[in-house]
C-alpha positions in Angstrom: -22.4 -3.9 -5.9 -19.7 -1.9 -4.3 -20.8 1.5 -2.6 -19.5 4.2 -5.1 -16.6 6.0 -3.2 -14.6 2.2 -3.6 -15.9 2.1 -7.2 -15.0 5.5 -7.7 -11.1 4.3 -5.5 -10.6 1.2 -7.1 -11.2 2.6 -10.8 -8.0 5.1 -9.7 -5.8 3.0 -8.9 -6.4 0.2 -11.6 -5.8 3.6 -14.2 -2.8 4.9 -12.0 -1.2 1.2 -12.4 -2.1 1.0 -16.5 -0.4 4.2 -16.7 3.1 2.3 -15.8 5.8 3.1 -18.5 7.9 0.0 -17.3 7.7 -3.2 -15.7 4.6 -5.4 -15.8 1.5 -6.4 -13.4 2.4 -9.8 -11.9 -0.6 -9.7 -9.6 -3.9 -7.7 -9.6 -6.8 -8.9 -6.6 -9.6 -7.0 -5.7 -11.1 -9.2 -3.4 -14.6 -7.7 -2.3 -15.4 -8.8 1.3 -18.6 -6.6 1.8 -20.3 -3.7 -0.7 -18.3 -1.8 1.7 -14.9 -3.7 2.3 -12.1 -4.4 -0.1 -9.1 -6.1 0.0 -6.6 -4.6 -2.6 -3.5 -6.9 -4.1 -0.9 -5.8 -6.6 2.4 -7.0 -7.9 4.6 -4.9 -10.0 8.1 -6.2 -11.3 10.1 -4.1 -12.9 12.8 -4.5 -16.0 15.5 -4.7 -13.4 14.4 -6.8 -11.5 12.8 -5.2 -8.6 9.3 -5.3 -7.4 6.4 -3.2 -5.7 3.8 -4.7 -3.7 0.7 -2.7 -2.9 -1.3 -4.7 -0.1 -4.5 -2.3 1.2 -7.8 -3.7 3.0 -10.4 -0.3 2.3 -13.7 0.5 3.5 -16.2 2.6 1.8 -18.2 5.0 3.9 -20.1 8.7 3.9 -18.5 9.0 -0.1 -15.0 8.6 2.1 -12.5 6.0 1.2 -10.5 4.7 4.6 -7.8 2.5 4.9 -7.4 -0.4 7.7 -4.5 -1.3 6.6 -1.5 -1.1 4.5 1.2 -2.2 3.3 3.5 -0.6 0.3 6.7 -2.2 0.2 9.7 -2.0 -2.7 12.7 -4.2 -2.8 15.3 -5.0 -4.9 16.1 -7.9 -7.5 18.1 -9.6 -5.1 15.1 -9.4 -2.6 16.5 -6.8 -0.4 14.6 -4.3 1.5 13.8 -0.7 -0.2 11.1 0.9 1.8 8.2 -0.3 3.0 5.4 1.9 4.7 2.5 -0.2 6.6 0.9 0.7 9.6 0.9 -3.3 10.9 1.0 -3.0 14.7 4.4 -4.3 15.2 6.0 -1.1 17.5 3.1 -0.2 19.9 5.4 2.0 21.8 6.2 4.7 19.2 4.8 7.9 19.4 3.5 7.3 15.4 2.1 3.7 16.1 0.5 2.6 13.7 2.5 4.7 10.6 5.8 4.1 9.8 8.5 3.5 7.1 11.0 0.9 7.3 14.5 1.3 5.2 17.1 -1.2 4.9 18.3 -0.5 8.3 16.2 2.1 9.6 13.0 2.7 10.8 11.3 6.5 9.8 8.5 7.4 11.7 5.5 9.6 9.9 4.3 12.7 11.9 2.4 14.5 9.5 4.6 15.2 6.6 7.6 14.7 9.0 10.0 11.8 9.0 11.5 11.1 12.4 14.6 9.0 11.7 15.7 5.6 14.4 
């Protein structure tokens, strides 16, 4: 049994991604590694063609949800780059490692609510 601040988490976002007006789940995988740990999978496609993928691995603790790690990333129908945020640890030497956004041809860093544009 999970710990109830993922229960609580997970029953959000599964309602958050019902709520969807258009496009369809292609993919939904909660994979539960400990009563603690979660690995979260989702795969949206949308009528024109695009897709979302939510990719999270969570940890329950103290009635706090915290994320490891994360990827959100949106592309096109042709497969082509949107955004993607994800903290992988890919660019060490920037001042927001781990948190940043990718674009098609940029990189954003997060500071905060600030953007910091490369």
């Amino acid at each position: 049994m999970l710990v109830d601040s993922l229960l609580k988490y997970l029953q959000e976002i599964e309602s958050a991604f019902s709520k969807l007006l258009s496009g369809y789940i292609e993919r939904y995988e909660e994979e539960c590694l400990t009563p603690e740990r979660v690995n979260l999978r989702i795969r949206v496609r949308f009528p024109i063609g695009s897709m979302l993928e939510w990719n999270e691995a969570v940890i329950g603790d103290e009635g706090d949800v915290k994320h490891l790690g994360y990827r959100y990333h949106f592309q096109d129908r042709d497969n082509n780059l949107i955004f993607r945020y994800d903290n992988t640890p890919h660019f060490s030497g920037l001042k927001t490692f781990l948190n940043h956004k990718h674009l098609q041809t940029t990189l954003l860093l997060q500071i905060g609510l600030q953007l910091l544009k490369f």
